[in-house]
N, C-alpha and C positions, 0 to 999 in steps of 0.2 A: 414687383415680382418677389416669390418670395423661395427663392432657389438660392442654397447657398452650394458657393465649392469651397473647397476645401484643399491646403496647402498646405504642406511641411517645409519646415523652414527653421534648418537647425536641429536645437533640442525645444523647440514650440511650433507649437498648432497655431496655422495662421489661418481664422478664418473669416472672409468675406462673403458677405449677403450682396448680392443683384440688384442693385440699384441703389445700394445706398454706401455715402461716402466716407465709413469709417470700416475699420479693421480691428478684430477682437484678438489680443494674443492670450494663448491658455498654456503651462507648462502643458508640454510632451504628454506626459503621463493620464494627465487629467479626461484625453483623447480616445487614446487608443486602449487604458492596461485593461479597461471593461471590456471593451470587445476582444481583445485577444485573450484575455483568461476566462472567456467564454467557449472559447475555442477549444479548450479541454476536455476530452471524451472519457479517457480511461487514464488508469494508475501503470504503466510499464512497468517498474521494476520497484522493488522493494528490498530493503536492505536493512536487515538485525545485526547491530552491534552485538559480539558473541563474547560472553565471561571464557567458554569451555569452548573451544574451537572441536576438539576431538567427539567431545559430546551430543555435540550442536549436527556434525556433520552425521554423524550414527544416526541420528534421528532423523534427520530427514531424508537420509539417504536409504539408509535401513526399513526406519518402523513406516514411513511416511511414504516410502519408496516414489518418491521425487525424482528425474530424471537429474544426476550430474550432465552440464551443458559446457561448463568452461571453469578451469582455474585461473588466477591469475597471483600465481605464489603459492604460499601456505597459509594467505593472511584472507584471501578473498574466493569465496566458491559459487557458483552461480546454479541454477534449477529453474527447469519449466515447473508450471504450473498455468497447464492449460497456456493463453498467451500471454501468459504475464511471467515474468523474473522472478525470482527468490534468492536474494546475492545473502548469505552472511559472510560477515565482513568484521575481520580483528578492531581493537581499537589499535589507534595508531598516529601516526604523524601528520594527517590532514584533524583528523576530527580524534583528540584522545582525553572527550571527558572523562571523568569517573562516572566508572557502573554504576548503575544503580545496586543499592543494597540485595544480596541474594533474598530470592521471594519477593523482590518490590516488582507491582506490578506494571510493566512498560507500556506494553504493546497488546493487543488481540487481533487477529486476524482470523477473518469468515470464509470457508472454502464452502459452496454450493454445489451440492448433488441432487440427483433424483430424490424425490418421497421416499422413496422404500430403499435405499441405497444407504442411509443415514443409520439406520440400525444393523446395517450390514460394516459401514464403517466401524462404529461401536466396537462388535463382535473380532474385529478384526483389530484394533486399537490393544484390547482387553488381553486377547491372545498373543499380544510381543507384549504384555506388563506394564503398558499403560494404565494410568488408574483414572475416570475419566472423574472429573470434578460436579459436573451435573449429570444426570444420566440421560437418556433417551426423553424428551419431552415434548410435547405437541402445545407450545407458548400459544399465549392470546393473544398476538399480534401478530401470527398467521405460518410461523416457523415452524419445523420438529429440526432439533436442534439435539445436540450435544456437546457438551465441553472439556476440554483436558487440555494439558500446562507441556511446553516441550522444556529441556533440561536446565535453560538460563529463565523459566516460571513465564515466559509469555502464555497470554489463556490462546488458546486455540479454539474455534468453531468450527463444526462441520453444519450445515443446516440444508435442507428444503423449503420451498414455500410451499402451505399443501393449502 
């Protein structure tokens, strides 16, 4: 027969085959971490270490008009975006590497709209003084995209799939 079960036992995977009289041990890990970080669907929350906290918030609060959801201090501020989080977040005494160099490029993050919505982003970006880095583009890999940097130089995307 050739049905195995399967047993935890500890921090190891103990596993036994159906009719026959030896037992495999495997670390824990070796087991399960595939199938559990399989398991991961989507990104919840997102979190920018901020040079400029007063900056940082003006723009996404302001030009981006992001919903404020929650503070927590002066060090940590949170934003929907759609179902996802937008925490920035001071450096500090869990995580307080050094910044990166001003203009060193960290992060990019992609926000999806409609087709035709994405030059309407633009127009609206342009008009609080934004300056956008690529302009309105229809890429060959299936995008119309645009880009611009928010106040600590992350690239920003707006894009469609058209």
């Amino acid at each position: 027969m050739h049905r195995r079960d399967v047993l935890v036992r500890g921090a190891a995977l103990l596993t036994v085959s159906a009719g026959a009289a030896r037992a495999e041990r495997k670390p824990f890990s070796q087991g399960f971490t595939m199938q559990a970080l399989s398991q991961i669907r989507q990104i919840d929350y997102t979190v920018i270490f901020v040079r400029d906290m007063d900056a940082m918030r003006h723009f996404y609060e302001t030009v981006m008009a992001f919903p404020l959801v929650r503070t927590l201090g002066d060090r940590w501020f949170e934003y929907q975006v759609g179902s996802t989080t937008l925490a920035l977040r001071a450096y500090g005494p869990v995580f307080n590497d050094p910044p990166p160099a001003p203009g060193a490029l960290s992060l990019q993050m992609a926000f999806r709209v409609a087709p035709p919505v994405v030059a309407d982003c633009a127009a609206a970006l342009e008009a609080k003084g934004v300056k956008l880095v690529a302009p309105l583009t229809d890429q060959p890999w299936g995008h119309r995209t645009i880009f611009f940097r928010d106040p600590d130089g992350n690239v920003l995307e707006i894009f469609a799939e058209i």
